[in-house]
C-alpha positions as CSV (number, residue, x, y, z in Angstrom):
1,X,-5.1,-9.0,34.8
2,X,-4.7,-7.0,31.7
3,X,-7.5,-5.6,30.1
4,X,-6.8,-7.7,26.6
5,X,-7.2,-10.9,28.9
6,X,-10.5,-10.5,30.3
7,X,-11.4,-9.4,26.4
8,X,-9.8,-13.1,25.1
9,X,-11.5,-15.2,28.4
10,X,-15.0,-13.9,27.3
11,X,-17.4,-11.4,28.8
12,X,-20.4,-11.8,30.0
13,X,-21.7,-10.1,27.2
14,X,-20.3,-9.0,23.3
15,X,-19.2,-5.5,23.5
16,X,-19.8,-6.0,19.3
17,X,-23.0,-7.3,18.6
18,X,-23.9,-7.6,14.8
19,X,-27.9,-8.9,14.1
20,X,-28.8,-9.4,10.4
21,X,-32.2,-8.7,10.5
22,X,-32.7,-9.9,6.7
23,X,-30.9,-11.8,3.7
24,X,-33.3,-9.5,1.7
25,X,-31.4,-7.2,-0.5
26,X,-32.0,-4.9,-3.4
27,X,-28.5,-5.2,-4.3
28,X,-26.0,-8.0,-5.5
29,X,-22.3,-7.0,-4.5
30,X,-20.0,-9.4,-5.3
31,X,-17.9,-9.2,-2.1
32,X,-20.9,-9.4,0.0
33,X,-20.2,-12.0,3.5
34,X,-23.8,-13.6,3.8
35,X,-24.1,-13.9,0.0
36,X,-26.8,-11.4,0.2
37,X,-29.9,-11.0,-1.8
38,X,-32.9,-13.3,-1.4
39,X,-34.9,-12.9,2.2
40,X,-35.3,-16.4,4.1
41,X,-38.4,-17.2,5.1
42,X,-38.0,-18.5,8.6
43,X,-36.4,-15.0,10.1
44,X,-37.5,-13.5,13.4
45,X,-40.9,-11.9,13.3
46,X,-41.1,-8.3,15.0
47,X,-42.7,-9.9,18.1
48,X,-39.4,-12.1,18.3
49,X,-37.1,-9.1,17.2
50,X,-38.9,-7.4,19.9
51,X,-37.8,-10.3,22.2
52,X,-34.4,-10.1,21.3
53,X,-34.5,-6.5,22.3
54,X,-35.3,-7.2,26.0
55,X,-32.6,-9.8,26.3
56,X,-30.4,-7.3,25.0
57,X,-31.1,-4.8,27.6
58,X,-31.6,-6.9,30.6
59,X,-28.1,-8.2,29.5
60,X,-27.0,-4.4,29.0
61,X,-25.9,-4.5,25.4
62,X,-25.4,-1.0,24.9
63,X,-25.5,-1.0,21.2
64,X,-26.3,-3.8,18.5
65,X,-24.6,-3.2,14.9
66,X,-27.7,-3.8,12.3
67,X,-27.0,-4.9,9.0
68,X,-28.1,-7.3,6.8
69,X,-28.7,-7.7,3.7
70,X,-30.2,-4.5,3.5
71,X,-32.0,-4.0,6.8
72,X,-33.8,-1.4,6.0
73,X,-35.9,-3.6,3.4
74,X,-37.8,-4.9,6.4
75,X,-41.4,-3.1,7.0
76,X,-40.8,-3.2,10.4
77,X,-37.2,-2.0,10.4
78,X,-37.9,1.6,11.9
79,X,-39.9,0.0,14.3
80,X,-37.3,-2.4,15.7
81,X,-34.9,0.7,16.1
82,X,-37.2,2.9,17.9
83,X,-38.1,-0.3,20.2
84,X,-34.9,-0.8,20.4
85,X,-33.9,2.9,21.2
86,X,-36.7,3.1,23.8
87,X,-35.0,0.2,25.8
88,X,-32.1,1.6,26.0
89,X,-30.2,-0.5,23.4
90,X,-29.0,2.3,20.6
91,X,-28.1,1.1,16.7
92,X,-25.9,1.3,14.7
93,X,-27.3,0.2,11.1
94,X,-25.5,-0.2,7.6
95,X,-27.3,0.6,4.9
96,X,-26.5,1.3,0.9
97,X,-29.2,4.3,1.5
98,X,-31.8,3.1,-0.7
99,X,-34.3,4.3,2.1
100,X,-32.6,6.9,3.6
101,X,-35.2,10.3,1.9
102,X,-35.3,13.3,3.4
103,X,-38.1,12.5,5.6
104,X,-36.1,9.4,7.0
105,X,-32.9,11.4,7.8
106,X,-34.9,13.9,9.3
107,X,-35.9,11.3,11.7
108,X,-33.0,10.1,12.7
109,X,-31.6,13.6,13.4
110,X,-34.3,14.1,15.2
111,X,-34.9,14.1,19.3
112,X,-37.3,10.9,18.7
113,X,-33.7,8.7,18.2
114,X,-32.6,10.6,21.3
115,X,-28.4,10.0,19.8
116,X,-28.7,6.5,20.5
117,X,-28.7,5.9,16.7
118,X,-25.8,5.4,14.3
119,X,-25.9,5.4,10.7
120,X,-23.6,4.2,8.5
121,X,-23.4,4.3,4.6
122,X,-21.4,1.8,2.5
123,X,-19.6,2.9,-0.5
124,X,-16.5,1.0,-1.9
125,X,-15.7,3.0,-4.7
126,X,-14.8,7.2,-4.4
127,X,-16.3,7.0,-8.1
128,X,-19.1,5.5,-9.5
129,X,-16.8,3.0,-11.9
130,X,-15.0,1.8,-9.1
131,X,-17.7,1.7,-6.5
132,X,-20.7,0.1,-9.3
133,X,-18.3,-2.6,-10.7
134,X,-18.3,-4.1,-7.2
135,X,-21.8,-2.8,-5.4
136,X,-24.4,-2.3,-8.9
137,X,-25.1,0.5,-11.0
138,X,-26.3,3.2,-9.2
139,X,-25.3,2.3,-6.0
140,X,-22.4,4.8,-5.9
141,X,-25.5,8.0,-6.5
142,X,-27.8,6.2,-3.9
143,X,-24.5,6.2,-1.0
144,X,-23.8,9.6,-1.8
145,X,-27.7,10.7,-1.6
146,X,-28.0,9.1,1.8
147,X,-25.2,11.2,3.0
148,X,-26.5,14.1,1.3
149,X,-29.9,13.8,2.8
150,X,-28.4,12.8,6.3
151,X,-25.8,15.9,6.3
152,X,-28.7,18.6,4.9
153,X,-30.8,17.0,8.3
154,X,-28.4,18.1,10.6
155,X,-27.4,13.9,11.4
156,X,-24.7,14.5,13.8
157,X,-21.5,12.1,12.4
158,X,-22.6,9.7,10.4
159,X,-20.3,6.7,9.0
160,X,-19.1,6.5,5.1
161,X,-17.9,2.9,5.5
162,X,-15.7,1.6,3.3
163,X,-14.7,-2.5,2.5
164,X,-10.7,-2.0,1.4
165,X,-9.8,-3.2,-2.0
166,X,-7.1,-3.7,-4.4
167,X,-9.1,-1.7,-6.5
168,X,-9.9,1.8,-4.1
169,X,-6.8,1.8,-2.1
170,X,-5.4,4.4,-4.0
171,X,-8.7,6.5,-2.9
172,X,-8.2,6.6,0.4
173,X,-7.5,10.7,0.7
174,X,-10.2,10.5,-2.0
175,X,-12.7,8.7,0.9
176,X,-11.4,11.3,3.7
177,X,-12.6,13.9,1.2
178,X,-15.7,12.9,0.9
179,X,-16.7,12.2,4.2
180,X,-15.5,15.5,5.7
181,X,-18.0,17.4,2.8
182,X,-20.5,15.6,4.6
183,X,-19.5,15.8,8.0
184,X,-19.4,12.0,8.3
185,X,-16.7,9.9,9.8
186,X,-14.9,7.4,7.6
187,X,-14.5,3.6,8.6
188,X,-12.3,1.3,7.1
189,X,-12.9,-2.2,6.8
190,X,-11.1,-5.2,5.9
191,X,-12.6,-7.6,2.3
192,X,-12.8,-11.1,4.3
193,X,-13.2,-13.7,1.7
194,X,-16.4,-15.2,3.1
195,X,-19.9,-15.4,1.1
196,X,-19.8,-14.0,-2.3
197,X,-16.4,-12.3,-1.0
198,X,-14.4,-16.1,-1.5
199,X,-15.0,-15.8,-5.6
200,X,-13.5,-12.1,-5.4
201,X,-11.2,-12.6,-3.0
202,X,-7.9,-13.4,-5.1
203,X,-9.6,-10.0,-7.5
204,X,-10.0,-8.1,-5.3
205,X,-7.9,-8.4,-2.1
206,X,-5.3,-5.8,-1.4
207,X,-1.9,-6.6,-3.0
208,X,1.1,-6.8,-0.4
209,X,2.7,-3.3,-1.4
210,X,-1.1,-1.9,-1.0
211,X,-1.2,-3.4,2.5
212,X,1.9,-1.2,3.4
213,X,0.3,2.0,1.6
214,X,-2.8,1.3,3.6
215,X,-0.9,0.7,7.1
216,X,1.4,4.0,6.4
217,X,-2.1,5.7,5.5
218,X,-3.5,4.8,8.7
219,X,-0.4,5.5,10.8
220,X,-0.6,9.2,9.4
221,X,-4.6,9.7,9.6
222,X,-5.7,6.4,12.4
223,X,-7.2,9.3,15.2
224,X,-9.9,10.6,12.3
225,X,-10.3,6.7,10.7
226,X,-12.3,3.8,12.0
227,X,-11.3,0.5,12.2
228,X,-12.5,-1.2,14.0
229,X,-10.6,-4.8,14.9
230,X,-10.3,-5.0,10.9
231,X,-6.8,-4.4,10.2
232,X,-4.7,-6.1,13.3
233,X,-2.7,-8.2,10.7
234,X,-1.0,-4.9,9.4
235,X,0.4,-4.3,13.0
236,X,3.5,-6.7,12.1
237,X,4.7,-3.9,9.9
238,X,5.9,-2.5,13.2
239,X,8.2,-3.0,16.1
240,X,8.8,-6.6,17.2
241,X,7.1,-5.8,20.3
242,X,3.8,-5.0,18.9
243,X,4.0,-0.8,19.8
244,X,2.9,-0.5,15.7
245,X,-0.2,-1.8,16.6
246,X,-3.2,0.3,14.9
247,X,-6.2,1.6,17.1
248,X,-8.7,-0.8,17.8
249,X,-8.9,-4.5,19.6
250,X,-6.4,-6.0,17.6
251,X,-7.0,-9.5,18.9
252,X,-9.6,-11.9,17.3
253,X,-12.7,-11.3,19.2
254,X,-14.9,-13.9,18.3
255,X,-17.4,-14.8,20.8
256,X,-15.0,-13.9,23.1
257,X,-16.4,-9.9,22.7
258,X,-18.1,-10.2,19.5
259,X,-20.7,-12.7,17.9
260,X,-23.1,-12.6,15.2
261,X,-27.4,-13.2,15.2
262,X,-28.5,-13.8,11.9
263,X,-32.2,-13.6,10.0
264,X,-33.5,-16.9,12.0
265,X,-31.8,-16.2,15.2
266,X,-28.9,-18.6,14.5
267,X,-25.4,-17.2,16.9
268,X,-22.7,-17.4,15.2
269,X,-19.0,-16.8,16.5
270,X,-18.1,-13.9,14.3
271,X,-20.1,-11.3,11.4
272,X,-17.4,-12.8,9.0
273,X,-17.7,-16.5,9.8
274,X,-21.4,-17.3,8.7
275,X,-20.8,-20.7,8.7
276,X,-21.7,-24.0,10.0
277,X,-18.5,-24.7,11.8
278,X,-18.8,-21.5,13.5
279,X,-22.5,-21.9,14.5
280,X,-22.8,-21.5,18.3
281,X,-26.4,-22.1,18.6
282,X,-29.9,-21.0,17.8
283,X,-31.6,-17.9,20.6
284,X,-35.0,-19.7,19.6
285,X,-34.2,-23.6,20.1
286,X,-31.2,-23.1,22.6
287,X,-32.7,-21.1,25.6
288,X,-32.2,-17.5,23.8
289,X,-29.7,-15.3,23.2
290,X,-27.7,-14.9,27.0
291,X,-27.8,-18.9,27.3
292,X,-25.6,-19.7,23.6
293,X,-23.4,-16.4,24.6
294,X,-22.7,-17.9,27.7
295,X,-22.9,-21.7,27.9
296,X,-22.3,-22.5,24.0
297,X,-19.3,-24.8,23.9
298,X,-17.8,-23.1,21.0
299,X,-17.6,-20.0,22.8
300,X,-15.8,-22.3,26.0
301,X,-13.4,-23.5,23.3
302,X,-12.6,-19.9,21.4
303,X,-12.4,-18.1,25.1
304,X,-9.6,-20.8,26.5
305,X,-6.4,-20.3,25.9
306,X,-5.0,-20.6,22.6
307,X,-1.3,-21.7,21.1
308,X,-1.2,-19.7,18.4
309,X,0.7,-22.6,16.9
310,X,3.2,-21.9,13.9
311,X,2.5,-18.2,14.5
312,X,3.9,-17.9,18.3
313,X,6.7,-18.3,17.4
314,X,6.8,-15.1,15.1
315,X,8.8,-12.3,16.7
316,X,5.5,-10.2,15.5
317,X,3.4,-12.7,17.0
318,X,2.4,-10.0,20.1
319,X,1.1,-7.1,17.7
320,X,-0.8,-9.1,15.0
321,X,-2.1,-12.2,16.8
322,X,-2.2,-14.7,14.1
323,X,-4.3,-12.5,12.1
324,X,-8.1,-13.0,11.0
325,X,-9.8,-16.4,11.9
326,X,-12.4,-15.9,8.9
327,X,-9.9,-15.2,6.6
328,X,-8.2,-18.5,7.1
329,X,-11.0,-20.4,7.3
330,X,-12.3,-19.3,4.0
331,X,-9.1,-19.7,2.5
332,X,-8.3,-23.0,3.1
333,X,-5.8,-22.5,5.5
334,X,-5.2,-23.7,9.5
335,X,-6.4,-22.0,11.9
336,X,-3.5,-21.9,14.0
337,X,-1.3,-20.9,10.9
338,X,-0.8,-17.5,9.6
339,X,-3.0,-14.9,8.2
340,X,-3.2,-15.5,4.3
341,X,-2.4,-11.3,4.0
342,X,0.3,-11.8,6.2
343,X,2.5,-9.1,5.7
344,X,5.9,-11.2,6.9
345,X,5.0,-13.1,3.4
346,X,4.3,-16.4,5.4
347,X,0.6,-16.3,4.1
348,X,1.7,-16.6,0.6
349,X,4.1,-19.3,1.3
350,X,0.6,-21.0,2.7
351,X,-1.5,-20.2,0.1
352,X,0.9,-21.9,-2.5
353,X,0.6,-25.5,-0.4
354,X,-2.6,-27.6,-0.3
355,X,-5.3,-26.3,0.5
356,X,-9.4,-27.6,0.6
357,X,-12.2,-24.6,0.5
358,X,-14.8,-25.4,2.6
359,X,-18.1,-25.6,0.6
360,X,-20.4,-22.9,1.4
361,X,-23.3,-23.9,4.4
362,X,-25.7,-21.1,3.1
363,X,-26.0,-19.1,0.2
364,X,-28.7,-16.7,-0.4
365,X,-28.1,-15.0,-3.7
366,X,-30.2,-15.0,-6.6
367,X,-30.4,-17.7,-8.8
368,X,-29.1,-15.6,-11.8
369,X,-27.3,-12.4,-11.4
370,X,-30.3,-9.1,-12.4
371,X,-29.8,-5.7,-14.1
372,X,-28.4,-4.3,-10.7
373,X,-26.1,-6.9,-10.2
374,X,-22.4,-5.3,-11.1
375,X,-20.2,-6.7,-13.7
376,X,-17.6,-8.2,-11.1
377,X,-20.1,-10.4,-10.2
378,X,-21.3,-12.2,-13.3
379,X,-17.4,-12.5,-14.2
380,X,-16.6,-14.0,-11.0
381,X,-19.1,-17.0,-10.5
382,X,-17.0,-20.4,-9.5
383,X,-17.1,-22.3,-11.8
384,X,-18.7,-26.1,-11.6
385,X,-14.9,-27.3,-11.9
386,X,-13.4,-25.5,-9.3
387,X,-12.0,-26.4,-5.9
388,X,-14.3,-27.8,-2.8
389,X,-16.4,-24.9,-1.9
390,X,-17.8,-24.5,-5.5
391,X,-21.1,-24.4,-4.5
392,X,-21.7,-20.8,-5.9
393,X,-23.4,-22.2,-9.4
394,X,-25.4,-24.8,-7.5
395,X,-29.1,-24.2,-6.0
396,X,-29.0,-21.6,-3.1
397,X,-28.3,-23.7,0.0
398,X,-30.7,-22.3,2.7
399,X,-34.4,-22.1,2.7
400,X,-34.5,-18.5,0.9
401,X,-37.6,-17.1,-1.1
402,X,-37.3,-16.2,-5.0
403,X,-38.2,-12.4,-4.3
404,X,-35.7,-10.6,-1.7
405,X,-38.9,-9.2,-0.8
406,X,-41.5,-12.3,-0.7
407,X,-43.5,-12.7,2.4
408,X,-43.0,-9.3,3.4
409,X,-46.4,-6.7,3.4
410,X,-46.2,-3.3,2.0
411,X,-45.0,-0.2,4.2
């Protein structure tokens, strides 16, 4: 059996696991996928966290992706990694740096993380107009501090990780740039119009003769560039026979090798798809984490074998799979159709039919945008009038605090 098969029939644990420890942000951005901002009140405690951990190891997760929200909000934050470290679990957090001093990145670098620690640093802008209209003001000089301060403490290869836009894909050399002053590694990623991302996504997503400038981009420089599984739509720009296919898993992994824990120890079926109809189960209620990876039925339905319906019978069908799950989802569009960036043009042809946006289950942004927030967002609200999924003006869905930082004790 090929190795791609035992990835789509499920493992019997995620090689990707993504835990957002907290809703709780000190930023706004508009493309952000959990509609970031306000902490919930029911997540984890440290004790649970700390439960989580074990599973993880006695599972042998070898690394957990930690973002948030901005995880590093969380008092207990640099606890949970060095619990986590010391059970042989590494990290790899994402963070926009706003706790990342000196002292910090000193820490990390230091034999106490023992390499099993991962940092990476989100910038979507290689200037502060491009990168602040989407993240905040001041976001762009708090990225580039991080990096700064991780760099000066001898951080061996951290992540400059990047969300592709219409708006910064002319700055990809620009990115490169900046990441080899710092002796980082840059990561490409792909904007998935989920969260706040759905009212930005027809801003902000990458226009088709940007997809081919990205795909060329990372034909030329893809052995220096991460990717990840974010791009695998772009491998239909190739050969029929899929041999343009870009580094990385190019499949759709979710919870077939990849799954998402959230702030109250909800599973969900992909980091993307934080969403009801992608909700595998709860660790807490449902036996914990092992028992929803491997006995929820939405896993058993994602890890049989699929059609691929109108897309099978694409001659590019073999390199780009069908494309993105989320990104359908969250535009409206069938599952089993094509990719709305389809780069064969049949996702436009989809977009222009009928098509229902499914309302948001959760939303965890402020009630009214705040000096940080940056100017896409406050342009970019959906209106009351707009299409199903409007809920963006209405009262936040979930159980989420006023402060991003209510309930929590001082460092």
């Amino acid at each position: 059996m090929k190795l791609i098969e035992h990835f789509e029939q499920g493992l019997d644990a995620p090689i990707c696991l993504t835990w957002e420890l907290t809703y709780a942000c000190n930023l706004e951005c508009a493309h952000c996928l959990s509609s970031s901002g306000r902490r919930d009140p029911r997540e984890l405690s440290t004790e649970q966290c700390e439960a989580v951990i074990d599973e993880l190891q006695r599972m042998q997760v070898f690394y957990v992706n930690i973002g948030g929200g901005e995880p590093t909000i969380r008092p207990d934050f640099w606890h949970l990694v060095e619990y986590s470290v010391n059970h042989q679990v590494g990290v790899k957090f994402s963070t926009n740096g706003v706790r990342l001093t000196p002292e910090r990145a000193a820490w990390l670098a230091s034999p106490a993380c023992g390499g099993y620690v991962d940092v990476q640093i989100s910038l979507d802008g290689a200037t502060a107009d491009v990168n602040d209209r989407v993240r905040g003001p001041g976001s762009y000089d708090t990225a580039i501090a991080a990096l700064r301060n991780l760099h000066e403490a001898g951080f061996s290869d951290a992540k400059l990780s990047v969300v592709c836009t219409r708006e910064n894909i002319g700055q990809l050399d620009d990115f490169k740039a900046i990441a080899d002053s710092y002796s980082a590694t840059l990561r490409l990623t792909r904007l998935r119009p989920s969260g706040r991302g759905a009212d930005v996504w027809d801003e902000l997503h990458p226009l088709p003769h940007q997809q081919r400038e990205l795909y060329d981009w990372l034909v030329a420089h893809g052995d220096g560039v991460l990717t990840g599984d974010s791009f695998f739509h772009l491998a239909a720009f190739g050969p029929t026979d899929g041999s343009g296919a870009l580094p990385g898993l190019n499949l759709c992994g979710a919870g077939r090798v990849v799954c998402l824990i959230d702030p109250i120890g909800d599973v969900y079926a992909c980091p993307f798809a934080i969403h009801d109809n992608f909700l595998a189960g709860n660790l807490l209620r449902d036996g914990g984490f092992q028992s929803v990876w491997q006995t929820s039925e939405l896993f058993a339905d994602l890890r049989s074998p699929q059609t691929g319906g109108a897309c099978s019978s694409c001659a590019h069908f073999d390199g780009c799979r069908g494309g993105c799950m989320a990104a359908k989802f969250f535009t409206g569009l069938a599952l089993d159709g094509p990719d709305p960036e389809c780069v064969q043009g049949y996702g436009e042809l989809a977009l222009a039919g009928t098509r229902t946006l499914p309302a948001p289950s959760q939303d965890h942004s402020r009630t009214a945008p705040t000096r940080n927030a940056p100017v896409l967002l406050t342009l970019s609200r959906r209106r009351p009038d707009a299409e199903v999924g409007s809920g963006a003006d209405a009262p936040p869905i979930s159980a989420c605090a006023e402060s991003p930082l209510a309930g929590f004790s001082p460092n």
